[in-house]
N, C-alpha and C positions, 0 to 999 in steps of 0.2 A: 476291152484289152486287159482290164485289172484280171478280171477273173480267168481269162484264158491264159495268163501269166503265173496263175494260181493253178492251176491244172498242169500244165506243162511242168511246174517243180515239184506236184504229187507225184507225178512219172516218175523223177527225177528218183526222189525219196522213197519211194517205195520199192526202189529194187538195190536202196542202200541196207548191208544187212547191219550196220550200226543204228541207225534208225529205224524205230521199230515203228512205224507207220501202218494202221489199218486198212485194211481193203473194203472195197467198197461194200457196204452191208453192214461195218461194224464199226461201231466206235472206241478211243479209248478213254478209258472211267476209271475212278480210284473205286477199290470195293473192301469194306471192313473185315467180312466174317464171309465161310462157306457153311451149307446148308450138307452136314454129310448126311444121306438117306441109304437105306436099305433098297433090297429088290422089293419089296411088299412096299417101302413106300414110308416106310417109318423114321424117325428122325433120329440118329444114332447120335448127332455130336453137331454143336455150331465150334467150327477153329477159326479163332483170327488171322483175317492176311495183311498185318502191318506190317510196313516199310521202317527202316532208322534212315531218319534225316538230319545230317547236321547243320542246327540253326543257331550262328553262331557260336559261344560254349556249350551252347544244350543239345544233346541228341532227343531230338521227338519222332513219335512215333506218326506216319501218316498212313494212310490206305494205299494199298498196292494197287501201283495202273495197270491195268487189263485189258487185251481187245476180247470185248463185248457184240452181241449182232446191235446195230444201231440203235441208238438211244430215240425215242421218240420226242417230238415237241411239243411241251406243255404250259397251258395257260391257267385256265381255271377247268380245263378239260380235265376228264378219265381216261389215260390215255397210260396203259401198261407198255413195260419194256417186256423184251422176250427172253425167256432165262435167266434173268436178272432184276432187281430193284431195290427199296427201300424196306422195309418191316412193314410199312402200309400197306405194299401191294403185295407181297411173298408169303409174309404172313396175318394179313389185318390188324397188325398191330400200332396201336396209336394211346395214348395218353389220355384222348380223349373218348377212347371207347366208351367211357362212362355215361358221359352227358350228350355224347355225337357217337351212338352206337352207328346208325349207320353209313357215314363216313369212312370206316376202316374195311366193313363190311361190302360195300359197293366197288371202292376198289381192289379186295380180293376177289369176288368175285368176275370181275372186268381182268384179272389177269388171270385167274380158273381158266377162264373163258376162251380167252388167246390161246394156250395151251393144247386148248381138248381142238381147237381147231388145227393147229400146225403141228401136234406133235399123234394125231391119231392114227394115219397112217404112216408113220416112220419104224420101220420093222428094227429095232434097238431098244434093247435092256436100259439103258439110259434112260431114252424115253417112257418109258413105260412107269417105271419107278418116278418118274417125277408128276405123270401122271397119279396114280398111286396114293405118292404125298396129298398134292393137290386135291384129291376126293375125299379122303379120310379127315385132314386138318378141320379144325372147328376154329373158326378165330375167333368166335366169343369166350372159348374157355383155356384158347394156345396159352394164356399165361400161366396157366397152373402147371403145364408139363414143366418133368423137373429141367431138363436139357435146355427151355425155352429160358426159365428162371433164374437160372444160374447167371445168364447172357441179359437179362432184364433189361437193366439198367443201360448197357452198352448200344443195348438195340432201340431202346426209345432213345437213345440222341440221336440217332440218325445214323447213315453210310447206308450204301449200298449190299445184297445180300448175292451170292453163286450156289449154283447146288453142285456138290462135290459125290459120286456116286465109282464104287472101287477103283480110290485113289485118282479117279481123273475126271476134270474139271467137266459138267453136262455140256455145256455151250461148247467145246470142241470135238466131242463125239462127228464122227465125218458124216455119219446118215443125219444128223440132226441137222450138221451146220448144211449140208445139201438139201433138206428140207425146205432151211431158212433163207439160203440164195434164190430156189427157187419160187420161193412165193414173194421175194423182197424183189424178183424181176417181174412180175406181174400185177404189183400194186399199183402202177400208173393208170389210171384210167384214162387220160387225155392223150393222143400221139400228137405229137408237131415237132417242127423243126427248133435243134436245141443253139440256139445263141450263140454259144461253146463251142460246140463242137462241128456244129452246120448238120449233122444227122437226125433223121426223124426217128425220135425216141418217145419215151414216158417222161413226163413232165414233173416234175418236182411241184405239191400245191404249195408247201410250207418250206422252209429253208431252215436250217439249223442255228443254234444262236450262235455269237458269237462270246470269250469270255476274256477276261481278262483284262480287258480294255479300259484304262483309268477312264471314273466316274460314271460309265454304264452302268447299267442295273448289274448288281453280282450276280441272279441268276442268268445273264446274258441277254444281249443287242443283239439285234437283225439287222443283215447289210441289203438284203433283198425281201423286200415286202410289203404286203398292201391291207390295211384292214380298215379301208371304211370306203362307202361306194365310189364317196366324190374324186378318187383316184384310180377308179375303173373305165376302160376305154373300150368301144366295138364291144359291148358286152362281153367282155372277158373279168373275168373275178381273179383275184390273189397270185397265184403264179402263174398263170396263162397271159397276166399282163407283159410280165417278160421273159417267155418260155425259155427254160432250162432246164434240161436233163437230170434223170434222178442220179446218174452217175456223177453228174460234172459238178450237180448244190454240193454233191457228199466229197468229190476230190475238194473242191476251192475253200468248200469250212472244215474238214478237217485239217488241211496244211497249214490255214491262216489258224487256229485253234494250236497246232503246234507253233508256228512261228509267235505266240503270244503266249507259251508256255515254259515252265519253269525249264521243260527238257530241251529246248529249243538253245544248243550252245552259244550259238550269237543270240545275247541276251535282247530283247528290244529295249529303245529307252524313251525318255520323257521329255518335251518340250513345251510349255504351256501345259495344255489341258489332253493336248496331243501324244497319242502313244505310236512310235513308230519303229518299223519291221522293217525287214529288206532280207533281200536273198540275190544269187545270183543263179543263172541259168548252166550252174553247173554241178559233180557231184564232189567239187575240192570244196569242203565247207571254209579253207580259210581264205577265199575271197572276201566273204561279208564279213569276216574277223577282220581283216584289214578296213574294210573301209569304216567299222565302225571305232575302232581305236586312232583309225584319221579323225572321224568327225566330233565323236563323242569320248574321247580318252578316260576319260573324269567317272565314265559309269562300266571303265573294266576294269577285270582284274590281271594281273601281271600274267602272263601266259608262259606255260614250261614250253621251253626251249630242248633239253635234253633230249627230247625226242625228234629233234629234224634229222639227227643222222641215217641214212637210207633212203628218205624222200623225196620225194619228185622235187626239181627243183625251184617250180615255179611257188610250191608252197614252203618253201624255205625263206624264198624271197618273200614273201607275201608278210608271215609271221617277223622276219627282220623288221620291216618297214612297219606294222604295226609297234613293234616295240621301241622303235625311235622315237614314234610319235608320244609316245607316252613317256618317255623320258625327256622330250624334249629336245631332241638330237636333230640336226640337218640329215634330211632326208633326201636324196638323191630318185630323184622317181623317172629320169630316162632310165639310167640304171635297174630300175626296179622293173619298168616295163619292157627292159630288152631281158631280162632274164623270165616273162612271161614269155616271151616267143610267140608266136601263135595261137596260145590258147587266150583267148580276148571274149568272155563269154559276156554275154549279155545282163545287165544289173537293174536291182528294181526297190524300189524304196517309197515305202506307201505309209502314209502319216493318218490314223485313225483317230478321230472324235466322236466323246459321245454327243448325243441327241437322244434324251429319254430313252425310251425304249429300243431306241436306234441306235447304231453307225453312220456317222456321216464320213468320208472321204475330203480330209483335209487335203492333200497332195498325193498324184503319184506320178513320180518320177522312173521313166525307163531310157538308158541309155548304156553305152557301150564302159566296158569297167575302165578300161583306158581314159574315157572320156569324166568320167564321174572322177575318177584321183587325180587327172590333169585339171579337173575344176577346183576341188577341194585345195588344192595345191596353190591355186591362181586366186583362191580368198584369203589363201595364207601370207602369199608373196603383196597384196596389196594391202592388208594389214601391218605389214613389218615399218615397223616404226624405233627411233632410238629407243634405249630402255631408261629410269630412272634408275632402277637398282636389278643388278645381277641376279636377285634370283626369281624375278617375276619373270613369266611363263614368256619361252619361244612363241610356242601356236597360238594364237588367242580363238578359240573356240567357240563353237554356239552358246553354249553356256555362261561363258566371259560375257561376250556380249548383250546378251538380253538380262545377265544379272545387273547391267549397267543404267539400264532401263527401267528399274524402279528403286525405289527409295529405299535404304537403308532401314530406316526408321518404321517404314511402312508393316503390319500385320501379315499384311496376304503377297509373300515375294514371287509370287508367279509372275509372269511375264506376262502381257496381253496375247490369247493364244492366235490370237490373226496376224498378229506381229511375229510368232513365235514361226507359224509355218511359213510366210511368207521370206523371212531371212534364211530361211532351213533349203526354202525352191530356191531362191536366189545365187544360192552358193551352188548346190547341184546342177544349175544350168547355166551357170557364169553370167546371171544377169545382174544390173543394176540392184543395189540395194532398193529395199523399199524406202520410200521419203517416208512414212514415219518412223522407223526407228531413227532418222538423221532427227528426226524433232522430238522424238524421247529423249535422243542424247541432250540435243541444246536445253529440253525444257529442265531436264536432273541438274546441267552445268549454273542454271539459271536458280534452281530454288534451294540448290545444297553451299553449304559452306563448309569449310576444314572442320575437321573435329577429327582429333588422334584416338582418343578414346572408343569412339563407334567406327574408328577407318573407312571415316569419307574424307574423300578429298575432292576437290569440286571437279579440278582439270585430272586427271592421271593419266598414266599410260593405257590402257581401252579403251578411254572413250579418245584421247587424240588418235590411237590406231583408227578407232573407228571412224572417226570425223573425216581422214585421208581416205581408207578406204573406201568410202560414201562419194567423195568429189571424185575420186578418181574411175570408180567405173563409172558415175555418172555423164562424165564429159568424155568416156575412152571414146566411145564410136560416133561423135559429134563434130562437125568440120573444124571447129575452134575451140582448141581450149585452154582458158584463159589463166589458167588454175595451174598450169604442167611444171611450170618448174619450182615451185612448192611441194608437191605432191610427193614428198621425198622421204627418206630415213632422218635424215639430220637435218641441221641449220643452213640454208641456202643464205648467205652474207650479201650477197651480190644480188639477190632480188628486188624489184623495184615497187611489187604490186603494194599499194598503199594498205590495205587490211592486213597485207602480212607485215607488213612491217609499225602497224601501229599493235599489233599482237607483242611483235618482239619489243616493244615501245616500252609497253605495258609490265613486261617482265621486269626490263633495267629498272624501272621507276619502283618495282616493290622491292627488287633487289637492295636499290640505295635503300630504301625506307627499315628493309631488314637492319641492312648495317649500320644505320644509325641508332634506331631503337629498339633493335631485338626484334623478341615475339611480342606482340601487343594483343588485346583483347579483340580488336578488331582492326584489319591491315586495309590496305587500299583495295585488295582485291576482293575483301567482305562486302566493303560498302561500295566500292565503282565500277568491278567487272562488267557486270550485268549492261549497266548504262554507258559503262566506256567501249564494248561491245556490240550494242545497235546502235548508239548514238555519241559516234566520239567527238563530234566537234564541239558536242556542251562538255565535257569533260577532261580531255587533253589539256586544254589551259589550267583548270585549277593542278592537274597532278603535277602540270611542269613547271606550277611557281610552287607547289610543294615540295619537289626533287629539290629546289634551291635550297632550303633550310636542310634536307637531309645531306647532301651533296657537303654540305658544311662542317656537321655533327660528326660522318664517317670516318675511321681511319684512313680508309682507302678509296676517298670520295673522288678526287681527281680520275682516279682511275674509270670507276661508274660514268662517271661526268662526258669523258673523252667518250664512250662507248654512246651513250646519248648520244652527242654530238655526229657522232658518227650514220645514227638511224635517223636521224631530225637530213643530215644533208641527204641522204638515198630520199626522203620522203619530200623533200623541198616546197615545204611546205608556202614557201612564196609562190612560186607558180601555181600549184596544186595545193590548195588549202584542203583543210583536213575535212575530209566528210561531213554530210550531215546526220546519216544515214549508210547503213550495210543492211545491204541483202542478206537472207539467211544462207545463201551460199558463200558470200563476204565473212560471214562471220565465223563460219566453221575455218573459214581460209585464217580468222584472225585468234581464232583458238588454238590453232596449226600453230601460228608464226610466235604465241606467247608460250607454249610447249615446247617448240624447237630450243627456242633461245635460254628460256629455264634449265633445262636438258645439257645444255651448253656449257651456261655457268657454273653448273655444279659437275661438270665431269672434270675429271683430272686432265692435265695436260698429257700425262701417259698416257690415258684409255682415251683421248678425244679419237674422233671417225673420221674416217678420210674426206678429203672433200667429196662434199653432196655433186653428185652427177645425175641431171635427167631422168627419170627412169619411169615413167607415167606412159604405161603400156598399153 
């Protein structure tokens, strides 16, 4: 399904003429220098083809991308491109010609070679002349030519080389590139039926890498392959194990090659160790710019607007809604999908990790685009939690949350990447969070304490969003849930469930302790949360004959006092004595209920929230 989803938006893109996407036979490459040659075959001039890229304040220079006929796959093999390469193969030249003469020598020769077979009968001047070159060059003594000298230095770092023959590039000449289709459709030797496409074609033995992809190998991963016997079946070897078409290896890695590339406008981005893409099944690129400024705000950049006047208006929509989210604006998404109307294409979102030499398939997610923003939407809405301070973030994001999941203090702040993709399917499919990130969150509430200097704070607004969010898809689709009228934005007063209200307990009791004695070095929620949290019934009684001495000290202790009073009669604790023990769903419930009431305390009587209503969906 991945990769037939991958072909179907080669279609797509290849008959976009803003995206310059290669046809099948060629790749696109950066290439440094062209090779200008004579009709005789002589080397008139190497000219540079660098690109200005601005990175950052600095403009650098990179190698110009070009479609090239396919790049071949290389291991430790000799294995020449066609019309194209490095100085090893174009011109045998290497650094090491000295001590490893024949190394540079073997692969000019292996690309001579290629040449005299594909370009012998191609009736073109072109070809001819590059023939020509190719016979006369000597690469044991190419460095001394003055043309080759001047370029020395540039050509032993590397890039790739073109031969340039009266002003126009060889590899486009139309008798060559007909040449080169026509022998690139008869190098399959195996016919079978192609996976892809369900037609019996030429079979792909080797598949193309793939690049880009955080911590593969930089010369590039394989998503399809096989190289040791013990993963061969019915005697079939390396690509015949899962026959695929030479067309369809070359649509699904080059798109996925683009979607992992700088030129690829919806940027991919990072979770874990996981690099993730996505497209939509359509040719309006700013679908995937909307969903990814939904999900990932934090890794775009502000998008010009000045250009929506005259457009279609579903991308109008699309771009607004994106830029709410990043500003953090109420976003109306009936709204947004009635002004799609009809066009509702189909959306795809594939989370890539390495494995050595490999790609492994962390997630891939397909579903309707409607359905993917009415999800993202519905992680948003069960997140939404009071604020402490106005300017911490509306959307609380993939990012928010799994930054909450490790320490502060910690070296390596990645996130667990099983945790990473997991929460990422979670939201895209509106299911239950995963239970470990609910026991990241307790385990960080557990081993962190305050500190303003490093900006920890043990409880904050994330991880209580998240603590709500966690209980509440957990028990949505569950006959009873015990949790619902908690499950809320603000303070529910009128609650009765014992955890929440020894939560809200907890807060009055540090509150008083504030007012009495300030900041202290260490407050009751340094040393008693933890334990007043799984185990209240050993710890309520000392806090509540400490509240008395504070209660005392206070300016405004009566006040505290009554408020006490007030969560001790909801809790009655004569009838129902206090705990011995909470469940670790009890206790997120009791995290919940000492955030509310904090939240509480410290909002103004102006900006307090309406009363808490139900809303556990």
């Amino acid at each position: 399904m991945i990769l037939q989803a991958l072909n179907r938006y080669y279609d797509i893109l290849v008959k976009d003429p803003d995206t310059e996407m290669p046809r099948f036979g060629y790749s696109t490459v950066g290439v440094s220098f062209a090779l200008n040659i004579s009709a005789e075959g002589e080397l008139l001039d190497i000219l540079p083809l660098f690109s200005q890229k601005q990175s950052g304040k600095k403009i650098t220079e990179v190698p110009r991308q070009m479609a090239v006929p396919q790049q071949v796959k290389r291991t430790v093999n000799i294995a020449p491109n066609f019309l194209w390469d490095n100085s090893v193969y174009v011109l045998g030249l290497s650094e090491d010609n000295e001590t490893k003469s024949s190394y540079s020598l073997e692969r000019f020769e292996a690309f001579h070679q290629l040449h005299r077979e594909l370009l012998a009968g191609v009736y073109s001047q072109a070809a001819r002349a590059v023939l020509a070159f190719l016979e006369q060059h000597d690469p044991r003594t190419c460095h001394e030519h003055p043309v080759i000298a001047e370029r020395l230095e540039a050509l032993l770092k590397g890039g790739n080389l073109i031969f340039l023959f009266g002003g126009i590039f060889v590899h486009q000449d139309p008798a060559i590139r007909q040449a080169w289709e026509a022998y690139k459709a008869t190098q399959g030797a195996d016919q079978m039926q192609c996976l892809v496409t369900g037609e019996i074609v030429s079979i792909a033995r080797l598949h193309p890498s793939l690049k880009r992809v955080r911590g593969a190998q930089p010369t590039g991963a394989t998503l399809v392959g096989f190289n040791a016997s013990a993963y061969e079946s019915y005697n079939r070897s390396q690509g015949l194990i899962s026959p695929i078409g030479e067309a369809a290896t070359f649509a699904y890695t080059t798109v996925l090659n683009h979607l992992l590339s700088d030129a690829n406008p919806n940027k991919k981005f990072y979770l874990g160790d996981t690099t993730i893409v996505y497209w939509a099944e359509s040719e309006n690129p700013a679908y995937a710019s909307a969903f990814s400024s939904m999900i990932a705000p934090e890794y775009m950049e502000e998008s010009n607007t000045e250009d929506q006047a005259g457009r279609k208006r579903a991308e109008a929509a699309l771009k607004t809604a994106a830029q709410k989210v990043r500003r953090t604006q109420i976003l109306d998404v009936d709204a947004l999908l009635a002004d799609l109307q009809d066009d509702n294409p189909r959306f795809y979102i594939l989370g890539l990790a390495p494995n050595a030499a490999r790609v492994s398939v962390r997630f891939f997610i397909a579903d309707l685009f409607e359905d993917v923003m009415q999800h993202i939407m519905a992680h948003y809405r069960d997140l939404e939690i009071v604020k402490e301070f106005d300017n911490q973030p509306t959307y609380v994001t993939v990012a928010h949350i799994l930054d909450e999941t490790v320490s502060k203090k910690a070296r390596d702040k990645e996130a667990a990447p099983l945790l990473a993709g997991a929460v990422l399917r979670a939201i895209l499919t509106n299911a239950p969070y995963p239970a470990a990130l609910f026991y990241a969150i307790l385990n960080r509430i557990r081993a962190d304490m305050d500190d303003k200097e490093k900006g920890i704070k043990k409880i904050n607004y994330v991880r209580a969003a998240i603590v709500k969010a966690f209980l509440l898809r957990k028990y949505r689709h569950q006959p009873q849930h015990p949790f619902q009228e908690v499950l809320i934005m603000a303070l529910n007063e009128q609650s009765t469930i014992p955890a929440y209200l020894l939560g809200r307990l907890f807060a009055m009791l540090e509150k008083v302790q504030q007012e009495a004695l300030g900041d202290v070095n260490a407050s009751i929620k340094d040393r008693y949360f933890t334990s007043a949290c799984a185990s209240p019934r050993s710890v309520f009684p000392i806090l509540l004959r400490l509240s008395q001495h504070h209660i005392a000290k206070a300016k405004y202790g009566y006040a505290s006092d009554r408020r006490i009073q007030d969560i001790l009669n909801l809790l009655d604790v004569e009838r129902n004595p206090i705990p011995a023990r909470l469940t670790l769903d009890e206790q997120g419930v009791f995290i919940l209920g000492y955030y509310h009431q904090r939240a509480a305390l410290y909002t103004k009587a102006s900006e307090s929230t309406p009363e808490p209503t139900p809303e556990a969906r």
